[in-house]
C-alpha positions in Angstrom: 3.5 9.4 -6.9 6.3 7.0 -5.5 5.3 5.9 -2.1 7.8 6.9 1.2 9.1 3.5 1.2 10.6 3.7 -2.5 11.7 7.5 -1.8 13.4 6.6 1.2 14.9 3.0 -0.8 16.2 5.0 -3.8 17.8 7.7 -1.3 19.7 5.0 0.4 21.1 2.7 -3.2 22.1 5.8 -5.1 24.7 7.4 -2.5 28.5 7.2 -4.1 30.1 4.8 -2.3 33.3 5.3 -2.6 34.8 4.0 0.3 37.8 1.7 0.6 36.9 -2.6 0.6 39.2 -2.9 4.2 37.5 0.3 5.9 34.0 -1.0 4.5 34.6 -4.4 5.8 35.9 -3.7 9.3 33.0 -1.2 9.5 30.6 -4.0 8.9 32.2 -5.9 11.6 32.0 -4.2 14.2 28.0 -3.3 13.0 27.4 -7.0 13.1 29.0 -7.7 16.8 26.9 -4.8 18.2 23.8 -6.8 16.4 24.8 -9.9 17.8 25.2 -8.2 21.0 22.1 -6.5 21.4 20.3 -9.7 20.5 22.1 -11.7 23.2 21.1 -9.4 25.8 17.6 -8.3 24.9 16.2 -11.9 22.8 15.5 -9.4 20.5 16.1 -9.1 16.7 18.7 -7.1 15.2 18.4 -6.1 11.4 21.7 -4.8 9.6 21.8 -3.6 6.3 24.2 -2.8 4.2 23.0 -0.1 1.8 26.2 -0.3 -0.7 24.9 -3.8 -1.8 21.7 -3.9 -0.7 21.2 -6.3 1.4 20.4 -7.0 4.8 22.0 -9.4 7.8 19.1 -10.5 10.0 19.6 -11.4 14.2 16.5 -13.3 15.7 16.1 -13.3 19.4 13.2 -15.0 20.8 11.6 -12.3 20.2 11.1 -13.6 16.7 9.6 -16.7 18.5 6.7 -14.7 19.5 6.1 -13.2 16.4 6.4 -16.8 14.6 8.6 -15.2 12.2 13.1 -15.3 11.2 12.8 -19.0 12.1 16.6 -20.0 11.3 18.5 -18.6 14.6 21.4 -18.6 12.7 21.9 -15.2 10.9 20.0 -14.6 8.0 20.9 -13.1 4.6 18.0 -11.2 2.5 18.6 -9.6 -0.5 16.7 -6.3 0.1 17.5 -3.3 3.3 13.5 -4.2 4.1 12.8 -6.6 6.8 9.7 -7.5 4.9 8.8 -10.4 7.2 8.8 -7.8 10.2 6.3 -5.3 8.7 3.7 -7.7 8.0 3.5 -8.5 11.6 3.2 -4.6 12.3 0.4 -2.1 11.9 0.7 -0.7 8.3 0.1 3.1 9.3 2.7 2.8 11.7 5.2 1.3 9.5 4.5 4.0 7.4 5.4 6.7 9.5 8.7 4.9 10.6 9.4 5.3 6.8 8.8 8.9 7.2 10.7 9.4 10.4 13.9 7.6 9.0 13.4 9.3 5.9 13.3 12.9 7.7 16.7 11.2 10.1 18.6 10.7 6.9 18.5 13.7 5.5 18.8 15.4 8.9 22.3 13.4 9.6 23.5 14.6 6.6 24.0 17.9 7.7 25.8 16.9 11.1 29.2 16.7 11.4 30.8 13.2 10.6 32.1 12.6 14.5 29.1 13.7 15.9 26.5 11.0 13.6 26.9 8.2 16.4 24.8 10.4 18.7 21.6 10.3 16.8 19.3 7.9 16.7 15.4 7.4 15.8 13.6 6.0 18.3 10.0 4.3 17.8 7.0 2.5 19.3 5.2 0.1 16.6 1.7 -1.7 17.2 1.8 -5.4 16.7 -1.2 -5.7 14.5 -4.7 -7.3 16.2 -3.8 -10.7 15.7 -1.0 -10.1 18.2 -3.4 -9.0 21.1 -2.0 -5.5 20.5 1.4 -5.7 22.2 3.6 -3.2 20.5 7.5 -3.3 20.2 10.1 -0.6 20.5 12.1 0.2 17.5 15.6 1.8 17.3 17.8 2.7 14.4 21.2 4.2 13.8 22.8 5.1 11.0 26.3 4.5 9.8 28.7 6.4 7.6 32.1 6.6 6.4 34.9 8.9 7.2 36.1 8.8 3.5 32.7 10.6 1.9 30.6 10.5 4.9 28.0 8.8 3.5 25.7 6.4 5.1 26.5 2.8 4.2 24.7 0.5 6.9 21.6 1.1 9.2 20.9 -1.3 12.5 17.7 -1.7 13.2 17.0 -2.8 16.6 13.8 -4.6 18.1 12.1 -5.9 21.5 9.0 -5.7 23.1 7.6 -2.5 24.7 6.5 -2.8 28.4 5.4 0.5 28.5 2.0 -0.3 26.3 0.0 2.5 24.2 -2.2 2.5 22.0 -1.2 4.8 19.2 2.0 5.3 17.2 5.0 7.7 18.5 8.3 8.4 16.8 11.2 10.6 17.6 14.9 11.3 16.5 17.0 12.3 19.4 20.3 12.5 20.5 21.2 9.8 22.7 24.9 11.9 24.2 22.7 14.6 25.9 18.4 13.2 25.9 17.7 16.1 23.5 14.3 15.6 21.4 15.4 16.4 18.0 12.1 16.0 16.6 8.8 13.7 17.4 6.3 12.3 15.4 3.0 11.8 16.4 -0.4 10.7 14.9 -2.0 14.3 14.7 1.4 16.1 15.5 -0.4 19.4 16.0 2.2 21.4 17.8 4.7 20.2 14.4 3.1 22.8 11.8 1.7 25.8 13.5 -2.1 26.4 12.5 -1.2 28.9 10.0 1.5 26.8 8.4 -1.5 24.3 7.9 -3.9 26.3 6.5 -1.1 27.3 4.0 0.2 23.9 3.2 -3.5 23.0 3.1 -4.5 25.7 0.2 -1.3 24.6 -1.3 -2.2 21.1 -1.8 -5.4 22.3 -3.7 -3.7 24.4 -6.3 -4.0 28.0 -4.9 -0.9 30.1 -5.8 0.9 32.5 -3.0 -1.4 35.4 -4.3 -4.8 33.8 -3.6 -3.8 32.5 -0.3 -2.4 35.8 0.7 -6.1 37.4 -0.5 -7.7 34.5 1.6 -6.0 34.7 4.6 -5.5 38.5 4.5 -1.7 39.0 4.7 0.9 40.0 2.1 2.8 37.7 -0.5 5.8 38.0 1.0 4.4 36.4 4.6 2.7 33.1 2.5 6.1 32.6 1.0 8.3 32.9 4.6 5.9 30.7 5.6 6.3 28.4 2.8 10.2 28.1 3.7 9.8 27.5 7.2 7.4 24.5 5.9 9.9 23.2 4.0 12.8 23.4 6.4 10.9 22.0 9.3 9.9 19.1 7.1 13.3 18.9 5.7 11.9 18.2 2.1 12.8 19.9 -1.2 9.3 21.8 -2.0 6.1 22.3 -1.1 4.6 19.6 -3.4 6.7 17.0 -1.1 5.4 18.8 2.0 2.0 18.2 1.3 2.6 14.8 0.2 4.4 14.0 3.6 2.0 15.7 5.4 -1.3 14.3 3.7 0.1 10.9 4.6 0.8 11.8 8.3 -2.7 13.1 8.4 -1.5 17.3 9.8 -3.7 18.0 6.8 
């Protein structure tokens, strides 16, 4: 089973990029000043990566002073869209379910028109792990696509301390034109799946067929398999194997 990380990697690389050289370069331009920008203003660190030729641009803030880490100033070139360096200053089950969350964001932008993209965002809070004296930092990303074939050729992550501290993960994509909560990630995330989706997806994940689940819970075929759907499309995943991969890692079952 490939992990969420390598889903989410192979998602990103294998889009057709088709764009034109002169649109693709003035669209990493002005990507890389709004990096620069935001790491001017809030010492933070900016990662941009460029998903056509997978590779990322790195910002460091002073931020990255405190977390010893991106010691060059001067912008950084990696040749991977994973700011490695980062996550091993993070909690792992956190990073994790970032994974998760941008995976569910870019399939969700994907079905939003092309001029409304720039409105959506992921927004999350990430524990420093213990050797940081759990301080956590505030994570945002936004994805970038084309006009030609409206794929999505760079991402900006953007990162700085959180002030407001907690002690457990939260994630959430939302629209940043009008504050609405597109969907929000949390460790248990029991309002997500309703109880009944969960006892489905749980029977699911240990082999039981539509018919025995229907005899177990009582209810008719056709109900398990509604059900089923509505699993799928809240999770945004293919099928039901996927769901209960997703969801076994996010612990709702």
């Amino acid at each position: 089973m490939k992990n969420i990380q390598s889903d989410l990697n192979d998602q990103l690389l294998r889009q057709n990029f088709t764009s034109s050289e002169e649109k693709e370069k003035r669209q990493l331009e002005d990507c890389q000043e709004k990096a620069r920008n935001f790491v001017e203003l809030e010492n933070g660190i900016a990662v941009l990566s460029d998903l056509r030729n997978d590779k990322s641009y790195i910002y460091a803030g002073k931020f990255a002073d405190e977390l010893n880490i991106f010691k060059d100033k001067n912008i950084q070139e990696i040749e991977s869209i994973w700011e490695k360096e980062l996550f091993d200053q993070l909690n792992a089950e956190d990073v994790l379910q970032k994974h998760v969350l941008e995976l569910q964001f870019f399939q969700f932008i994907k079905t939003i028109p092309f001029e409304q993209r720039k409105d959506y965002c992921v927004i999350s809070r990430l524990r420093i792990s213990e050797k940081q004296n759990q301080k956590s930092l505030i994570h945002k990303m936004f994805y970038f696509s084309n006009s030609d074939n409206c794929n999505t050729e760079l991402s900006l992550c953007l990162y700085n301390f959180d002030f407001f501290q907690s002690d457990s993960y939260t994630g959430m994509i939302i629209n940043t034109a009008n504050g609405a909560i597109i969907y929000q990630a949390e460790v248990e995330n029991s309002a997500f799946l309703s109880v009944r989706e969960k006892e489905i997806l749980k029977m699911t994940q240990q082999g039981k067929k539509s018919k025995e689940i229907a005899e177990v819970l009582f209810i008719s075929i056709n109900t398990v398999n509604r059900h089923r759907q509505n699993i799928i499309e809240k999770m945004r995943v293919s099928n039901t194997t996927e769901a209960c991969t997703m969801a076994s890692r996010l612990k709702w079952i």
